[in-house]
C-alpha positions as CSV (number, residue, x, y, z in Angstrom):
1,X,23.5,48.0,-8.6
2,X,25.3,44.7,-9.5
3,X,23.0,41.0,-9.8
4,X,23.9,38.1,-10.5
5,X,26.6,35.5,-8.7
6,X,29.6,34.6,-8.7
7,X,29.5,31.9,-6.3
8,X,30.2,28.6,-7.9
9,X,28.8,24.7,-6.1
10,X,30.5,21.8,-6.7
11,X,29.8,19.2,-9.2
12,X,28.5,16.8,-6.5
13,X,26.4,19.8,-5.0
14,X,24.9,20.2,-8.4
15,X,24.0,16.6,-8.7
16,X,22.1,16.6,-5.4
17,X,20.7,19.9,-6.0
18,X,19.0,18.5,-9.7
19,X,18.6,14.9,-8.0
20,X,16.3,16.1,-4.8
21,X,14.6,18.4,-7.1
22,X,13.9,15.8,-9.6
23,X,12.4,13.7,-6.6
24,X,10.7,16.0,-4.9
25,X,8.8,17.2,-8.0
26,X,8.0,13.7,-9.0
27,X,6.5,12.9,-5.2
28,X,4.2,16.1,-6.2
29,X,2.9,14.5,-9.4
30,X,5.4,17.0,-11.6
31,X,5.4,14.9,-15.1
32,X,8.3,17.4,-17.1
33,X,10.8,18.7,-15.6
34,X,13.5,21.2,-17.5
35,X,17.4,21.3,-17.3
36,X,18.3,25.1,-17.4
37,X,21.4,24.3,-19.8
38,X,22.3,21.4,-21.0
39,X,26.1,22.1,-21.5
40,X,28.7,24.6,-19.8
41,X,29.4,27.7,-21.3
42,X,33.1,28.5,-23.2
43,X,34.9,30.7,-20.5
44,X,35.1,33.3,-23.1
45,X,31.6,33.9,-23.1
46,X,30.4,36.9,-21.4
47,X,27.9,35.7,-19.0
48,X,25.2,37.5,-16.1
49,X,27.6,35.8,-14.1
50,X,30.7,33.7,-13.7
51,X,29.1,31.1,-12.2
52,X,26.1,30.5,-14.6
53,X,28.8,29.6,-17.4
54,X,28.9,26.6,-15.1
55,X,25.0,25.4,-14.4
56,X,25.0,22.6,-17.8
57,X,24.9,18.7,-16.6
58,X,27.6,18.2,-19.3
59,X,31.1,20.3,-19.5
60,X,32.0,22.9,-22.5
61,X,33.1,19.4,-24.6
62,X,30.0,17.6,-23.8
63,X,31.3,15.0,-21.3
64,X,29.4,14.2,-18.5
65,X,29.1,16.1,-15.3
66,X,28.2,14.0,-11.9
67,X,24.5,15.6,-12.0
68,X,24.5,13.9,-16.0
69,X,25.5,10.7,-14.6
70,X,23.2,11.1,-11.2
71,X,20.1,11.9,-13.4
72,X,21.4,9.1,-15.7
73,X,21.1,6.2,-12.9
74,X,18.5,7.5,-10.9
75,X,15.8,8.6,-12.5
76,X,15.1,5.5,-14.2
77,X,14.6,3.8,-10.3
78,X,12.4,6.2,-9.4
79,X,10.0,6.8,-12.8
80,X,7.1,5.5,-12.0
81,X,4.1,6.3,-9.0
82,X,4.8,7.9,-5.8
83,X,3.9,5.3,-2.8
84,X,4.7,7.1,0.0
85,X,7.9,7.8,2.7
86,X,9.7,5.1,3.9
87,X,9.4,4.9,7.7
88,X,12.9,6.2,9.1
89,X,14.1,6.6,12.5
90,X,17.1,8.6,13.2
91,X,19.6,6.6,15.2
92,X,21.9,9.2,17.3
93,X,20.4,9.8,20.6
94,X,21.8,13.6,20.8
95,X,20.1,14.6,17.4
96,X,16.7,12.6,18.0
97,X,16.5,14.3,21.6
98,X,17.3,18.1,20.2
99,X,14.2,20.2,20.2
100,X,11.5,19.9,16.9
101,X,12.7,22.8,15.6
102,X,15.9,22.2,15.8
103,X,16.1,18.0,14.4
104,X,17.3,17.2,10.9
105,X,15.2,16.2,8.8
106,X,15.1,12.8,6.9
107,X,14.0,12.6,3.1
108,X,12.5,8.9,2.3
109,X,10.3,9.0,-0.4
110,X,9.1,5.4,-2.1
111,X,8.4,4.8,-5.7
112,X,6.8,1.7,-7.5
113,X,8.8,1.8,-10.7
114,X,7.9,0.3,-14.6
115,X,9.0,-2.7,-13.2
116,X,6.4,-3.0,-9.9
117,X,10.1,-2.7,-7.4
118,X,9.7,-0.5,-4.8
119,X,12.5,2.1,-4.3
120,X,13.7,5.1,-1.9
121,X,15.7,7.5,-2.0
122,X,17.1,9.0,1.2
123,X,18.7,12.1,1.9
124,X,18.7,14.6,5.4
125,X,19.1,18.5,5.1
126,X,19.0,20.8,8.3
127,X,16.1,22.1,10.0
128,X,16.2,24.7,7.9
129,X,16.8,23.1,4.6
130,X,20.6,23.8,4.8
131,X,22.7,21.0,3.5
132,X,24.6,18.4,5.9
133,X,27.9,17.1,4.8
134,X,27.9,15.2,8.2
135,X,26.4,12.2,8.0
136,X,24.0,10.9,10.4
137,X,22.7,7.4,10.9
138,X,19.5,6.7,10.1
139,X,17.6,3.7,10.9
140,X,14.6,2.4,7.2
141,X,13.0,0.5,7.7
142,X,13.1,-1.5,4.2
143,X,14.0,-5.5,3.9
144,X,17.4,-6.0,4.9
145,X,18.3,-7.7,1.3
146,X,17.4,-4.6,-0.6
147,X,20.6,-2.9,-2.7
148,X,22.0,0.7,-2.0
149,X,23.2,3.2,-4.8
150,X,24.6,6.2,-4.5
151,X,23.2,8.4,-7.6
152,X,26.0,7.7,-9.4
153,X,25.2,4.3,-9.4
154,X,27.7,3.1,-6.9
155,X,26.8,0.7,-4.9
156,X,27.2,1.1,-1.3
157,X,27.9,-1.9,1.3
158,X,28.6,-0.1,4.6
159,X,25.3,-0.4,6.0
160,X,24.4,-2.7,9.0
161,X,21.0,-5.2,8.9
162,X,18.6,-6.2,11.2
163,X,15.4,-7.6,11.0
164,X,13.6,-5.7,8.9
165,X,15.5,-2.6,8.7
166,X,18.8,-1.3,7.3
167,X,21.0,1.5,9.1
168,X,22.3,4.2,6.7
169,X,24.7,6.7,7.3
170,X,23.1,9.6,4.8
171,X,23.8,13.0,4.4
172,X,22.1,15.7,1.9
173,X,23.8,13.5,-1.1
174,X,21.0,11.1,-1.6
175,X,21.3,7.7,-2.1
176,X,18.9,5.1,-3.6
């Protein structure tokens, strides 16, 4: 019998992966919250699996890996209380009128930080939790002055305004 894996996710994949589960454990009052390795294994190594040589947020010669440098910018927005989801609407006519079970479904959570700002994060996975690439429009409604990140720390400027709300186009990769 043979366990293990040797199916290997991206470094972006990683970073959302670590990122959503860093939120979502935050939003359930989670106050630690462990890295399984903190560095890639050398390719010699004789791991379970190939692809667990891989899991560290920083390669074999400690540089950073995008999940490092997503945990890096984001968790410092979001430390701090849990307030709530930001209300969200999603904008595309064929996905709002598809059936309950089969709509996306939108991430929003809010969190006061250190400093008293409010800030979201948004992401949207498939009715069954799958990850979307695609990315849908979505329709927060947040102040139309407020700044969007990616987790990087990128700051993203494609978004249209209106009173009172911003329109995102978001996908599983959150942004901030």
């Amino acid at each position: 019998e043979t366990y293990g894996s040797d199916m290997f996710i991206s470094e972006e994949l990683q970073a959302s992966f670590i990122i959503r589960a860093f939120v979502i454990s935050s939003m359930l009052g989670v106050k630690t919250f462990c890295i399984y390795t903190l560095k890639d294994l050398p390719d010699d190594f004789q791991a379970y699996n190939n692809a667990e040589k891989y899991f560290g947020i920083l390669r074999e010669n400690f540089t950073p890996k995008k999940s490092y440098d997503g945990i890096k910018f984001t968790m410092p927005k979001i430390k701090g209380k849990y307030m709530g989801d930001v209300k969200t609407e999603i904008v595309d006519e064929a996905e709002r009128n598809k059936e309950e079970g089969e709509k996306k479904i939108v991430f929003s959570p809010a969190f006061e930080g250190e400093d008293k700002k409010l800030r979201a994060i948004f992401w949207v996975v498939g009715p069954d939790g799958t990850e979307q690439k695609e990315k849908i429009k979505v329709k927060a409604y947040i102040p139309e002055n407020s700044e969007i990140f990616s987790i990087y720390g990128e700051r993203i400027t494609n978004y249209e305004k209106g009173k009172g709300y911003i329109i995102l186009e978001i996908s599983s990769s959150p942004q901030i």
